[in-house]
C-alpha positions as a Markdown table, in Angstrom:
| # | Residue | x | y | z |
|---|---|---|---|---|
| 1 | Unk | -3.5 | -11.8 | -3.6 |
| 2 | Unk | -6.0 | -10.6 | -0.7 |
| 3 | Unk | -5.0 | -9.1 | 2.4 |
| 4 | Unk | -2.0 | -6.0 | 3.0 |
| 5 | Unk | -2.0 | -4.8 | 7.1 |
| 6 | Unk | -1.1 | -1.6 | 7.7 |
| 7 | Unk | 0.9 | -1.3 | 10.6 |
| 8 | Unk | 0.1 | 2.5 | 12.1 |
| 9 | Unk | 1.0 | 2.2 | 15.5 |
| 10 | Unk | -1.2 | 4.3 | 17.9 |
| 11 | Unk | 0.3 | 7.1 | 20.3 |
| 12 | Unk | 1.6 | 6.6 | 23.0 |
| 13 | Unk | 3.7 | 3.1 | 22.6 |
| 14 | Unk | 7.0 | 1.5 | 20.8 |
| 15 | Unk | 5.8 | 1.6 | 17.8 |
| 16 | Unk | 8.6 | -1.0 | 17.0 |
| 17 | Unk | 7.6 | -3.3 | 19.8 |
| 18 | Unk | 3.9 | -2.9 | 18.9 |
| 19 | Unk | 4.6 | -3.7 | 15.2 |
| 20 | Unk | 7.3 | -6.5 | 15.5 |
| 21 | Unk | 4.5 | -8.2 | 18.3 |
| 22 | Unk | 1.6 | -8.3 | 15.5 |
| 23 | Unk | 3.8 | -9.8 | 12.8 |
| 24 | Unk | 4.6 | -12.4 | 15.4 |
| 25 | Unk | 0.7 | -13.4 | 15.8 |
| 26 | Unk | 0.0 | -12.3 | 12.5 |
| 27 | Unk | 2.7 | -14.5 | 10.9 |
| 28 | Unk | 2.5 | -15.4 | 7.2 |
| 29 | Unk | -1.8 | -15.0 | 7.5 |
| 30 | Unk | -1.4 | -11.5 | 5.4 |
| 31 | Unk | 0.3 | -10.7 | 1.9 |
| 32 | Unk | 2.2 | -8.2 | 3.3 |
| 33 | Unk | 2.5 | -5.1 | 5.8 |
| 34 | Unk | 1.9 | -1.4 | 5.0 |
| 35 | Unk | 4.6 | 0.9 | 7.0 |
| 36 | Unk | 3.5 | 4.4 | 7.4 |
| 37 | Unk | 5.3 | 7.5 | 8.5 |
| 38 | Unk | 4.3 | 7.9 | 11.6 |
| 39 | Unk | 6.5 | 4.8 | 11.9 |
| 40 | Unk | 9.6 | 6.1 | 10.6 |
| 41 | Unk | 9.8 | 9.3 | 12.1 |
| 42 | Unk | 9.2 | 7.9 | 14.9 |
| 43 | Unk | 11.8 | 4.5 | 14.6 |
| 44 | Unk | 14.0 | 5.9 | 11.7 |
| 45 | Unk | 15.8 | 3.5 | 9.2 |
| 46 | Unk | 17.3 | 1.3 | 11.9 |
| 47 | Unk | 13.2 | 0.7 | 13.2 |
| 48 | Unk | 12.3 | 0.2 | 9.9 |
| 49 | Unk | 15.1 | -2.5 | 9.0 |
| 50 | Unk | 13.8 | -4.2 | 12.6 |
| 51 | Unk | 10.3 | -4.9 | 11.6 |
| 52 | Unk | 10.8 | -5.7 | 7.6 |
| 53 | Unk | 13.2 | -8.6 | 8.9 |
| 54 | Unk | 10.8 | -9.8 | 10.8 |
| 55 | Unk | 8.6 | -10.3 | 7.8 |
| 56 | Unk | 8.0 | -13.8 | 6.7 |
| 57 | Unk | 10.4 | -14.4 | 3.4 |
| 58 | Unk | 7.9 | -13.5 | 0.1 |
| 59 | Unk | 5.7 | -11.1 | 1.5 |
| 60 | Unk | 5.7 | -7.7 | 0.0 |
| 61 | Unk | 6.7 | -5.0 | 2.5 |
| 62 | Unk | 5.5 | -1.3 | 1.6 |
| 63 | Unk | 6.7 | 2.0 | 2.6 |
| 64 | Unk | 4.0 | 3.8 | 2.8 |
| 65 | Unk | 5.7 | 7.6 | 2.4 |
| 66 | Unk | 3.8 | 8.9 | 0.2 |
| 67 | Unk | 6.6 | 10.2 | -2.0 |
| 68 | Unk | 5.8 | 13.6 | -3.6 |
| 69 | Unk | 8.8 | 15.4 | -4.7 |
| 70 | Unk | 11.6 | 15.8 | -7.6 |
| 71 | Unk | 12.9 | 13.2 | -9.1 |
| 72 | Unk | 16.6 | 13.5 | -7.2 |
| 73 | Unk | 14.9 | 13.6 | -3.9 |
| 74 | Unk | 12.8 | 10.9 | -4.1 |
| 75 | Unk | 15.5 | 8.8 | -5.4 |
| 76 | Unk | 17.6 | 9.4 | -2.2 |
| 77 | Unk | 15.1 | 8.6 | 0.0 |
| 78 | Unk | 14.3 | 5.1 | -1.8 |
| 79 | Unk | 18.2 | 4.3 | -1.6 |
| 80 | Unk | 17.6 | 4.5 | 2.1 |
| 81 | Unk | 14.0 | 2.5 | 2.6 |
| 82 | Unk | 15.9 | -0.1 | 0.3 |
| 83 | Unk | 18.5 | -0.3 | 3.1 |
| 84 | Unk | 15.7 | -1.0 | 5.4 |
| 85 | Unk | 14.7 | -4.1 | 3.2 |
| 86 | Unk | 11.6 | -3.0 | 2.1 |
| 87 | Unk | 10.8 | -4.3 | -1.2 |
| 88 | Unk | 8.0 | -1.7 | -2.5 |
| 89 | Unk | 7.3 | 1.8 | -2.1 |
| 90 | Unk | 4.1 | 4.2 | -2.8 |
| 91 | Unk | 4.4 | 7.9 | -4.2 |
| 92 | Unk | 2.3 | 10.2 | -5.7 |
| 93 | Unk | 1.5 | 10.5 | -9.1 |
| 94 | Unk | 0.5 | 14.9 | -9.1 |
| 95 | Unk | 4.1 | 15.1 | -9.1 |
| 96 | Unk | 4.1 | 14.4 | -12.9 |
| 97 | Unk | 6.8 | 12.4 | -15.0 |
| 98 | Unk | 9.4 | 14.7 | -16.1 |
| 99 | Unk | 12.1 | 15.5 | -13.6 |
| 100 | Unk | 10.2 | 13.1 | -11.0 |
| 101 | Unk | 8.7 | 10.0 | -11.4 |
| 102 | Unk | 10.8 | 8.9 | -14.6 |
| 103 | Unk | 14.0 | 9.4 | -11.7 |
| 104 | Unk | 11.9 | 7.0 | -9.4 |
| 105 | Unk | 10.8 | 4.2 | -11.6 |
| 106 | Unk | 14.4 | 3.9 | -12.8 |
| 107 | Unk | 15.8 | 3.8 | -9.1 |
| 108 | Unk | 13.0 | 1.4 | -8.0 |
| 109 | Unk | 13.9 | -0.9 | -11.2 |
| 110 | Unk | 17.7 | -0.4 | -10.4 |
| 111 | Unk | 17.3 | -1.5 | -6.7 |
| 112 | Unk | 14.2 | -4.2 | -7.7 |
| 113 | Unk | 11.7 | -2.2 | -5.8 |
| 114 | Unk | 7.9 | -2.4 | -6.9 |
| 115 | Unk | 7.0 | 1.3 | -7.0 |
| 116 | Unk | 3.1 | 1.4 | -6.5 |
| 117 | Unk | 1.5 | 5.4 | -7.2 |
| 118 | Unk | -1.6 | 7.3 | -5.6 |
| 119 | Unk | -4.0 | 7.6 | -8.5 |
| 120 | Unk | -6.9 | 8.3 | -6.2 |
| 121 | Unk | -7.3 | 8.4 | -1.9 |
| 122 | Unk | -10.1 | 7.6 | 0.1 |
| 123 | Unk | -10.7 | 10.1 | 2.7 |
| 124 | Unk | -13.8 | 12.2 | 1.4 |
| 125 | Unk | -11.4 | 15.6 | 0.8 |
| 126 | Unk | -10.0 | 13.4 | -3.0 |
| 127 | Unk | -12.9 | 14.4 | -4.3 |
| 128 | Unk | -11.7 | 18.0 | -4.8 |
| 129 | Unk | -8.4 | 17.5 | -6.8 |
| 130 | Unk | -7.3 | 14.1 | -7.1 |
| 131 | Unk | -10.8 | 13.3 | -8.5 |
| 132 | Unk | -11.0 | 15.8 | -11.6 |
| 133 | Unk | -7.5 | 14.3 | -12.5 |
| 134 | Unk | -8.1 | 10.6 | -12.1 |
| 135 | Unk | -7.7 | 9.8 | -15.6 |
| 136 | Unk | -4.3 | 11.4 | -15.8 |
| 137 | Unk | -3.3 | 9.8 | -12.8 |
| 138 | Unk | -4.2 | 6.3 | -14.3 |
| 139 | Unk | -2.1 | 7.7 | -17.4 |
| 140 | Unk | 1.1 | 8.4 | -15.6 |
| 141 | Unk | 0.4 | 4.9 | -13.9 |
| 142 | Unk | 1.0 | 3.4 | -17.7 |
| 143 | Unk | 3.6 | 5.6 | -18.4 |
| 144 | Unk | 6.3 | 4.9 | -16.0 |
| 145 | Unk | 5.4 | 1.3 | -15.9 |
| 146 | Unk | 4.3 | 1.4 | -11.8 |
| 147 | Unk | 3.7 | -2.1 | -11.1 |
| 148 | Unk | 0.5 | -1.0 | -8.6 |
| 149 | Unk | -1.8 | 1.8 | -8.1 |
| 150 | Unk | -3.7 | 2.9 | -5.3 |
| 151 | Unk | -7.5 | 2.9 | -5.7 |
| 152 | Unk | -10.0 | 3.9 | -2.8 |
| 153 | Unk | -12.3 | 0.7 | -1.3 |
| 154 | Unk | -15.0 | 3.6 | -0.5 |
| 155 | Unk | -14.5 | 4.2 | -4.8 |
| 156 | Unk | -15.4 | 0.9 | -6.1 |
| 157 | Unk | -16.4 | 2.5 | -9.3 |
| 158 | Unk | -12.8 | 4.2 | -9.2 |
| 159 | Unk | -11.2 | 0.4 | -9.0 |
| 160 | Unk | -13.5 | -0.9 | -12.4 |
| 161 | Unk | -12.4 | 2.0 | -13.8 |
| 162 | Unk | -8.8 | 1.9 | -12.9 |
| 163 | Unk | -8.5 | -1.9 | -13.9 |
| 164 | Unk | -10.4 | -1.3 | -17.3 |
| 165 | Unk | -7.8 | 1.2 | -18.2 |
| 166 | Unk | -4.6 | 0.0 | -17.0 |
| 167 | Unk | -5.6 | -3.9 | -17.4 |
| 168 | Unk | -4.3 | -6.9 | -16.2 |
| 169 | Unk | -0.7 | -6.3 | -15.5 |
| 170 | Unk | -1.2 | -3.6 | -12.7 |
| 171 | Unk | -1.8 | -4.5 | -9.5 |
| 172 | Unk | -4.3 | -2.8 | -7.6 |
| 173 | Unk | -3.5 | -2.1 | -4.0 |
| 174 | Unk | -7.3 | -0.5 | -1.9 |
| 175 | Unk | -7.6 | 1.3 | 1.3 |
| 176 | Unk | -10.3 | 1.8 | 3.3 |
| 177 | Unk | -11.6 | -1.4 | 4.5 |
| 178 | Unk | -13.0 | -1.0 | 7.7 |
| 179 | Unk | -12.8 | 2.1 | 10.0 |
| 180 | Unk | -12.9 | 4.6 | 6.6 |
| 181 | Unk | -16.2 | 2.4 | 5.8 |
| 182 | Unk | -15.9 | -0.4 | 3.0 |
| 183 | Unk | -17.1 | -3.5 | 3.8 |
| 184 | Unk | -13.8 | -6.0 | 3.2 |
| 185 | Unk | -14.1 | -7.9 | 0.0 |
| 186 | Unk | -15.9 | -5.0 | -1.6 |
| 187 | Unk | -12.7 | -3.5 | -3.5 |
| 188 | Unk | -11.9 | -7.7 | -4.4 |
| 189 | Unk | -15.6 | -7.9 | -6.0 |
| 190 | Unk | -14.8 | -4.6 | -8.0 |
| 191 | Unk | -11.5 | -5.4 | -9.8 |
| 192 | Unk | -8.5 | -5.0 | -6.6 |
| 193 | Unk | -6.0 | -7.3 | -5.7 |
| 194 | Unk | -5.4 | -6.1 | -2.6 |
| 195 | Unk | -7.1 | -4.9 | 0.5 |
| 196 | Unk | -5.1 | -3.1 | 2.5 |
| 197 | Unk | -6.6 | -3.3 | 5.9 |
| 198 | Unk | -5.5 | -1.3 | 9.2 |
| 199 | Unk | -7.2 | -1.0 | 12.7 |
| 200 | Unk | -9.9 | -3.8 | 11.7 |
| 201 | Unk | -6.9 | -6.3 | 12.5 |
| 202 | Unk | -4.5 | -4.4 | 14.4 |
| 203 | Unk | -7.3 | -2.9 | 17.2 |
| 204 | Unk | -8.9 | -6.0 | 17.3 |
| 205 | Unk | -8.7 | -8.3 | 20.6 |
| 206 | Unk | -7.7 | -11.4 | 18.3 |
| 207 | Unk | -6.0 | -10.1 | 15.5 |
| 208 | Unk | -5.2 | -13.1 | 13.6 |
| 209 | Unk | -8.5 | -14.8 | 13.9 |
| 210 | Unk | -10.1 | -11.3 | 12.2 |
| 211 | Unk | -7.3 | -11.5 | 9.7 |
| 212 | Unk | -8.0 | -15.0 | 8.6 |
| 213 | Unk | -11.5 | -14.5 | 8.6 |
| 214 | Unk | -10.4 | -11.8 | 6.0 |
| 215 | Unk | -8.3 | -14.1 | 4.1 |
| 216 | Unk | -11.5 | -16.7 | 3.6 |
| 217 | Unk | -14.0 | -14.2 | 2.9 |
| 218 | Unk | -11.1 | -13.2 | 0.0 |
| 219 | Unk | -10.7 | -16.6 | -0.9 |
| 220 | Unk | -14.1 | -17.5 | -1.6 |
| 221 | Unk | -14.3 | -13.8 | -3.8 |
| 222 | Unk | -11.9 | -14.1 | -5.9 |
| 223 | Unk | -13.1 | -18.1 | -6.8 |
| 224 | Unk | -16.0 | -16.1 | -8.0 |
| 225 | Unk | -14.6 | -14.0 | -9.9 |
């Protein structure tokens, strides 16, 4: 548990090149990598498929997509990450159970895919809707048996709450380490097992000496807690 990178490649280069060169100097240092959309639209399946090989054996590798749609089309676009080889993907939870995220949890058991949901986000804009219906989000996080959640680093109050209600058996996956403004170990020290950390590592001028920094500052909160 500890460190997720997202790989969001900036404008402007290969964004295949530019990921598949940091998991070559970041190596094995991370949990995992995060693979956003700007990603696959620009590289497509085939791009995807290209950088998730190149991902040491046993480290989760997330599509970050964001999934918010019925049930049938959700499923079809999981069938094709899971080509890809990635082994977990994140969706919304607004969407609701019936007719969506029942048909999702059953394709991501089916194909052994971790489905992880967006119970709260941490840009300051969640505070309008996805706030009011945090509970409910939590909820549906319970009911279709999601092994993660997302819960804002800039919420830490969000992340005791989130693992008070859905326990021990939940991951708890926390953005906004960094650029967005939480200090990394922050969202460890409230109840996360996961930072999920972007531009602090993949801007920076030695990105695997700031990522193993990460991982002993990680280390040395979760021996505390």
């Amino acid at each position: 548990m500890g460190l997720i990178v997202a790989l969001d490649p900036p404008e402007g280069v290969d964004g295949v090149e530019w990921c598949l060169r940091l998991i070559r100097e970041l190596g094995s240092v991370p949990d995992g990598y995060k693979l956003g959309l700007p990603l696959a639209l620009e590289s497509g399946v085939e791009g995807l498929k290209r950088v998730a090989e190149a991902v040491p054996p046993g480290k989760l590798i997330i599509a970050d997509l964001k999934l918010a749609d019925i049930g049938y089309v959700m499923s079809l676009t999981v069938r094709r990450l899971a080509r890809a080889g990635v082994n977990a993907v994140i969706a919304h939870t607004f969407v609701g159970v019936e007719g969506a995220l029942d048909a999702l949890a059953g394709t991501c058991g089916d194909l052994g895919i971790k489905l992880v949901l967006v119970a709260l986000m941490s840009h300051p804009g969640a505070s309008r809707v996805m706030a009011p219906a945090f509970r409910e989000s939590l909820r549906i996080v319970k009911e279709v048996g999601a092994w993660g959640a997302v819960l804002p680093a800039t919420r830490p109050d969000a992340i005791r709450e989130g693992r008070e209600f859905l326990g021990s058996s939940v991951k708890i996956l926390s953005p906004g380490i960094g650029a967005q403004g939480a200090e990394p170990g922050s969202a460890l020290e409230a109840g996360a097992d996961y930072e999920i950390v972007g531009r602090l590592v993949t801007r920076a001028e030695n990105p695997r000496a700031v990522a193993e920094e990460l991982v002993r500052r990680y280390e040395r909160v979760l021996g505390r807690r």
